[in-house]
C-alpha positions in Angstrom: -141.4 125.5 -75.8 -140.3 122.3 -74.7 -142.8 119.9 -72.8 -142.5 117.2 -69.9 -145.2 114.4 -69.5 -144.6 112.4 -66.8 -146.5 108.7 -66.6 -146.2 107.8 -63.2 -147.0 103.8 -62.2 -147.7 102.3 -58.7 -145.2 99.6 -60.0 -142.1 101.9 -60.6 -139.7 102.1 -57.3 -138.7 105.0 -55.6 -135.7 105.6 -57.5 -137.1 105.7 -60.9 -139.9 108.2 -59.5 -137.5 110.6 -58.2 -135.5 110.5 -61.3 -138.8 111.3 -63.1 -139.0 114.2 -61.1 -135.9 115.6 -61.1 -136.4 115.2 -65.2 -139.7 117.2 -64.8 -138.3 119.9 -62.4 -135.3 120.3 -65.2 -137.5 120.7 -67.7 -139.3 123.4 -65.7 -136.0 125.5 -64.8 -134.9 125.5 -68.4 -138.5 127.0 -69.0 -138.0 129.4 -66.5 -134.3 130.2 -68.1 -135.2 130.3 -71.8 -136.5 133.5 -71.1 -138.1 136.2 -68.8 -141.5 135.3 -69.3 -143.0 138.0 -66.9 -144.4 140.7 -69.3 -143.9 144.5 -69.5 -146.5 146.7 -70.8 -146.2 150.4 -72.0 -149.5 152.4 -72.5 -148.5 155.5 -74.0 -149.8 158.1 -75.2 -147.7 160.9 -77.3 -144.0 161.2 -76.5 -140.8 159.5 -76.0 -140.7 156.8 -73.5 -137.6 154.3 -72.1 -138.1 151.7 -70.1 -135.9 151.6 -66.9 -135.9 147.9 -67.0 -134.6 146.9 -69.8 -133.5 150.6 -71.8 -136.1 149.5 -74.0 -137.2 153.1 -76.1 -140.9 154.0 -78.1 -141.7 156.9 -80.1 -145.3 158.0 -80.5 -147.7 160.6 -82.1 -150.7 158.7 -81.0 -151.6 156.2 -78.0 -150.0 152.7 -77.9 -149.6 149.4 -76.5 -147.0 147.3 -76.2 -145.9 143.8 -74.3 -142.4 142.6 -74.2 -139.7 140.5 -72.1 -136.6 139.8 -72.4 -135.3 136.7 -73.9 -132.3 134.2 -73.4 -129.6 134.9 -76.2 -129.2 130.4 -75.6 -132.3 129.9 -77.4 -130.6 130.8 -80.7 -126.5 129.6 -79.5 -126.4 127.9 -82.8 -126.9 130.6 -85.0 -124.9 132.9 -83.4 -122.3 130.4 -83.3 -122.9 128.9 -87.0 -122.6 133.0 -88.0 -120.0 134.0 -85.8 -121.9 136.7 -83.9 -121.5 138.3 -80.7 -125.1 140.1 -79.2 -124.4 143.6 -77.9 -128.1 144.0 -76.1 -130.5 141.7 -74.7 -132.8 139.8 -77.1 -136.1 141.1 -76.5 -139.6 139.6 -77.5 -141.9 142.9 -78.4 -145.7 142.2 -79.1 -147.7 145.1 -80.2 -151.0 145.0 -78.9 -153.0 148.0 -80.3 -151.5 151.5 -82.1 -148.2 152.3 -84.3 -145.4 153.5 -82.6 -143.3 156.4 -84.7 -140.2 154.2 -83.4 -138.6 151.5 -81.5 -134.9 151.6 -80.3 -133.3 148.5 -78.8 -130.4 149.4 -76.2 -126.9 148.5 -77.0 -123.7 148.7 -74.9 -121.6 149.1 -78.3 -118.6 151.8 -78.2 -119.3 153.6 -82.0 -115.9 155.2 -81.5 -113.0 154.6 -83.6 -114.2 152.7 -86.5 -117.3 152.1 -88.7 -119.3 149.9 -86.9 -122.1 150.0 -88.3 -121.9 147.6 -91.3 -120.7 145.2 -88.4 -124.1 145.4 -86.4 -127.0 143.8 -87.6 -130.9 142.9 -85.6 -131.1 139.8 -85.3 -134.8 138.9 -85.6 -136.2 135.2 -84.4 -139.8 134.6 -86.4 -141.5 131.3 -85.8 -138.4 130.0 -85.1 -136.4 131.1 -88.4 -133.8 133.8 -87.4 -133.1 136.8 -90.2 -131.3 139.7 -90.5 -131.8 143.3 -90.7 -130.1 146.7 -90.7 -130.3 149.5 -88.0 -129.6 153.5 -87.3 -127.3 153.3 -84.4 -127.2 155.9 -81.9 -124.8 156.3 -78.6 -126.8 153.5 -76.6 -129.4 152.8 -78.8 -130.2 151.1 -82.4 -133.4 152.1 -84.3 -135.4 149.8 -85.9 -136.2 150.5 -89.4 -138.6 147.4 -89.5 -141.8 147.9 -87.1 -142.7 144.2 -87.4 -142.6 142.7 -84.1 -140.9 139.4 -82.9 -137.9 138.7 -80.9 -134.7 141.0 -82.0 -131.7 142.0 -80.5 -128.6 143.3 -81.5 -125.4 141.6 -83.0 -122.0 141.9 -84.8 -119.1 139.9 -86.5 -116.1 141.7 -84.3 -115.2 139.6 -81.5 -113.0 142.2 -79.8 -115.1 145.3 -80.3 -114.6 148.1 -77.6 -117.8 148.1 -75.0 -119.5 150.6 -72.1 -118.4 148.7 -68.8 -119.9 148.5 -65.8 -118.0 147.2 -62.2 -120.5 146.0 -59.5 -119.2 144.8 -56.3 -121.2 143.2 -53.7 -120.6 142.1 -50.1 -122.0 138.6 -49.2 -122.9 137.6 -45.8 -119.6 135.7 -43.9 -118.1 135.8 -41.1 -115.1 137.1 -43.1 -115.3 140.4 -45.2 -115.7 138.7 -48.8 -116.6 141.1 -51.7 -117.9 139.8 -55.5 -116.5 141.8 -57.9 -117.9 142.0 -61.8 -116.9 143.2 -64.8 -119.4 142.8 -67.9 -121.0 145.2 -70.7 -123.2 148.0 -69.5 -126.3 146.1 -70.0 -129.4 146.5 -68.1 -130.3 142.8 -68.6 -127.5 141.5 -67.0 -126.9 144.3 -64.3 -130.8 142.5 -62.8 -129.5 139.0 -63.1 -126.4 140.4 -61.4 -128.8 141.4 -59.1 -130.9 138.7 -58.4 -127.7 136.2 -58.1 -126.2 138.5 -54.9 -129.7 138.0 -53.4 -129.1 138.4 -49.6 -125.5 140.7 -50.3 -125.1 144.3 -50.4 -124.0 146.1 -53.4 -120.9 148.9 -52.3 -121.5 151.3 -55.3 -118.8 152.6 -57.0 -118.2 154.4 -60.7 -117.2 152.2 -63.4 -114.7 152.3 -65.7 -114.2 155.8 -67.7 -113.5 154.4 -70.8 -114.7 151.5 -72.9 -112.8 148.3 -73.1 -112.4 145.1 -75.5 -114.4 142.1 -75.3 -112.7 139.3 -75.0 -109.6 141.0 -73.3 -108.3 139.5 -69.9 -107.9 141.4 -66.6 -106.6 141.4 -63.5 -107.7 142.3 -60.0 -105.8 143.1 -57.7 -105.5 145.4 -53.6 -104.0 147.8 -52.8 -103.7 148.2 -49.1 -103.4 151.9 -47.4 -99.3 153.0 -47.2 -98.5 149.7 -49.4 -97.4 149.7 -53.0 -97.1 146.1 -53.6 -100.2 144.5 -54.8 -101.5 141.7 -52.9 -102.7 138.5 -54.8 -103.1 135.9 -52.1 -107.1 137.0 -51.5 -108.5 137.0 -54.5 -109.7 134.5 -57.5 -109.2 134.2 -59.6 -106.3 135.2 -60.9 -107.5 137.2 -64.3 -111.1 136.9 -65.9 -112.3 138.0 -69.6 -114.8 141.1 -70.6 -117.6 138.7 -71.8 -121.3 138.0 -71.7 -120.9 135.8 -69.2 -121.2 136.3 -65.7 -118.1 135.6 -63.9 -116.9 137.4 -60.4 -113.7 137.8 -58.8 -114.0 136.9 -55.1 -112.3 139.1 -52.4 -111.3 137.4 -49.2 -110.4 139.3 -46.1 -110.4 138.2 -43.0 -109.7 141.4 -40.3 -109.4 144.4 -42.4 -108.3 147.4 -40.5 -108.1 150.0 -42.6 -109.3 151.2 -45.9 -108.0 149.4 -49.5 -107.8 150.2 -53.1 -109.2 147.5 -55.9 -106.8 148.5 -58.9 -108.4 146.3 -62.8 -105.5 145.9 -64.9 -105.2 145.2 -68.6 -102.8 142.0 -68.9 -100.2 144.8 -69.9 -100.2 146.1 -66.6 -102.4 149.2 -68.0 -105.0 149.6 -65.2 -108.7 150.8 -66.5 -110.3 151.4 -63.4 -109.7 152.1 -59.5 -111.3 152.3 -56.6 -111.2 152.7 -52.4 -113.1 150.8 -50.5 -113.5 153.0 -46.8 -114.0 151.4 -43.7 -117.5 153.5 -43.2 -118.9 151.8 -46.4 -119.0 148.4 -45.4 -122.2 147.0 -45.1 -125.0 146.8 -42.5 -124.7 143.2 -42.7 -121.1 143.4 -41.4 -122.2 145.4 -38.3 -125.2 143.2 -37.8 -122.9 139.8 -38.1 -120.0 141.5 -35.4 -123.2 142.0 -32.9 -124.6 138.6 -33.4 -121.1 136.8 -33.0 -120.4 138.7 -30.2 -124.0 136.7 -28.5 -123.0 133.2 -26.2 -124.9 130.0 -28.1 -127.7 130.5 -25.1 -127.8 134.3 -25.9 -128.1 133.8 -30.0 -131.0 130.8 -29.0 -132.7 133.5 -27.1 -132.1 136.4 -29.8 -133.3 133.9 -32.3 -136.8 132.9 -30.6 -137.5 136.8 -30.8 -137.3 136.8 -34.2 -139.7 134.2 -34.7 -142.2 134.2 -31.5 -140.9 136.7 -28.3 -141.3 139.8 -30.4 -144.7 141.0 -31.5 -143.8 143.0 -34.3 -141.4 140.3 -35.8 -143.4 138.0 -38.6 -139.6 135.9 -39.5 -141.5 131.5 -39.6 -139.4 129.6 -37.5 -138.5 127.1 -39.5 -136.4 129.9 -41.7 -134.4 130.5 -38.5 -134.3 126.9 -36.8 -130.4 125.8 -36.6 -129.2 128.5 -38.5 -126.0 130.3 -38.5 -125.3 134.3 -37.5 -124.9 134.9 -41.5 -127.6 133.0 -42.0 -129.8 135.0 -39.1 -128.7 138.2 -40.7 -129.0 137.8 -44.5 -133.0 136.2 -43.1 -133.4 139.9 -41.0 -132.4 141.9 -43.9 -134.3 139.8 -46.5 -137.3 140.3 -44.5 -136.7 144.0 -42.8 -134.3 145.7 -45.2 -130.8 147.0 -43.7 -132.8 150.2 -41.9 -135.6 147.9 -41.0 -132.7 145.1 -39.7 -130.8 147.2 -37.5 -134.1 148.5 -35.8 -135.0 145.2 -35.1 -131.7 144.1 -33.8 -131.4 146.7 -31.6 -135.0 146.1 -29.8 -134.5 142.6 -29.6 -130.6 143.0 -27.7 -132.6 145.8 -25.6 -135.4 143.6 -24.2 -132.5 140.8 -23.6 -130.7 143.1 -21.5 -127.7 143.0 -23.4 -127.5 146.8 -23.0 -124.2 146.9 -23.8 -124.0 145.2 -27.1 -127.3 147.4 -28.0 -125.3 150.6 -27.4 -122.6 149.6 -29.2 -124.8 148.4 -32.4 -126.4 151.6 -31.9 -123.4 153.9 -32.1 -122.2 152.2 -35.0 -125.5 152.2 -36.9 -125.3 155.9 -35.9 -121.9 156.4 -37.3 -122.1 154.8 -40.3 -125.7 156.7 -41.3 -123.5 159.6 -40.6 -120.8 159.3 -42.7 -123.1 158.5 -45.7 -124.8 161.6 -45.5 -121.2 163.4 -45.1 -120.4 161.9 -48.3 -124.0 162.4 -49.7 -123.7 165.8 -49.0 -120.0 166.9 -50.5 -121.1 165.1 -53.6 -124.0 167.6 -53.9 -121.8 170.3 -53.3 -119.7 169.5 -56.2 -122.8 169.4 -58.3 
């Protein structure tokens, strides 16, 4: 763990000082990125346990403990670089703290069809900062550990293009504009939070993933498909092709009025597509409802809606200085941050009421209306294909 000592002295000017600082809060952000360093604990008693988390899996005949996080693959770069290895799992630091587990089974998002993988895979196990080797039992999603001596360990291998589980995750941001984030990266649990916790404030639209596994390492391409077009339109979306890696990169979706319902078509670059989905009108987001209603609001209106929020309306907690000169996004991603989308569009609709802005409060609350009812529509003909 690195460390930051900072020697401050009445003599130094201000510059120097607040480069001193912004050295110290560094040092403290690649602290807080080296690894998750909030610990889970599993008391167990006899059984077969996963963690939703993180996927991480414990056998038992007897009770035990165990602490664990999960690490930053960056803290050992140079030795998967030096080796040529690619991780296929998050790295995860396991402590035992009291009993002896039957077994341990790090996840994976590996494809074991087509090929012998296996001699390919190794655990990668980080001990007082010396990183060794060992070898595994590889299930569909899992990898056993045939060495129950706890340290950091995760899995890796020496093929660069192996085929991977997928996962797509879309999310709506808060703009004026309908703009969606679109990923593509290994079924991993790990990065699905990060995901996550980078769309803080959007909504995630969800949608099935890809059937089948694809290559690391192999580029794609995004494109739309609007409704009674066949052409594929390019002009909205960056960028233009992205790989299947580790790393997490997004295509961005730009539309300014849509209309009418689209597809989003992934294609290989041999015009092979892998994946393909339709984004309805009904499952836009809350957020996009809310924004409409608060752009419809005159400047005096929104100053009015916005005092509410923070001081007019009893049940509404939201510090002014979180609201003070802020945009309609920024008034909207604040009321679901702090209310949830249910929570939000209750809120909303009290505060247009008690403005007298009956109109806009009937419209919000037709649409609301609509668009609960359509998701339990579709909620319920999924059930009945069950």
């Amino acid at each position: 763990m690195k460390q930051c000592l900072i020697e401050l002295d009445d003599n130094k000017n201000s510059k120097e000082l607040e480069r001193l600082l912004k050295t110290y809060v560094d040092e403290l952000l690649e602290l807080c990125r080296v690894c998750d360093i909030t610990p889970e604990r599993m008391k167990l008693a006899s059984g077969c346990y996963e963690c939703r988390r993180t996927g991480l899996r414990v056998e038992c005949s007897g009770d035990v403990e165990l602490e664990y996080h999960t690490c930053d693959w960056d803290s050992v770069s140079d030795d998967l670089h030096q080796g040529n290895l690619t991780p296929c799992g998050p790295l995860m630091d396991i402590t035992l703290i009291s009993g002896e587990p039957n077994a341990v089974h790090l996840p994976h998002f590996l494809c074991l069809g087509g090929g012998n993988v296996e001699d390919a895979v190794r655990v990668l196990r980080v001990e007082d900062s010396v990183v060794s080797f060992e070898k595994c039992v590889l299930t569909r999603s899992h990898a056993k550990l045939l060495d129950n001596k706890f340290s950091a360990k995760g899995l890796v291998m020496r093929i660069r293009n192996q085929k991977v589980h997928c996962k797509t995750l879309i999310y709506q941001t808060i703009k004026t504009h309908l703009t969606l984030h679109v990923y593509l990266i290994p079924d991993d649990k790990h990065m699905r939070k990060t995901v996550k916790e980078e769309e803080c404030g959007s909504t995630i639209i969800t949608k099935p993933g890809p059937v089948r596994s694809l290559r690391l390492n192999n580029w794609f391409t995004l494109n739309m498909l609007t409704k009674g077009m066949k052409s594929k339109r390019r002009s909205e979306i960056t960028p233009e092709e992205l790989p299947l890696m580790r790393k997490l990169n997004y295509f961005e979706i730009f539309i300014k009025s849509p209309k009418e319902e689209f597809s989003l078509q992934l294609e290989k670059r041999s015009s092979d597509f892998v994946w393909k989905v339709t984004i309805r009108k009904g499952e836009r987001s809350v957020q996009e409802i809310l924004l409409k209603c608060l752009e419809d609001l005159k400047s005096e209106d929104l100053k009015v809606f916005t005092w509410y929020l923070t001081e007019g309306d009893p049940e509404c907690k939201i510090p002014k200085s979180k609201l003070e000169n802020k945009t309609p996004c920024e008034i909207v991603s604040c009321g679901i941050d702090k209310y949830q989308e249910d929570g939000a569009g209750r809120v909303f609709l009290r505060i247009l009421k008690k403005m007298n802005q009956n109109n806009l409060a009937a419209e919000l609350q037709k649409k609301l209306q609509s668009m609960k009812a359509l998701i339990c529509n579709r909620m319920n003909k999924e059930t009945e294909l069950l």
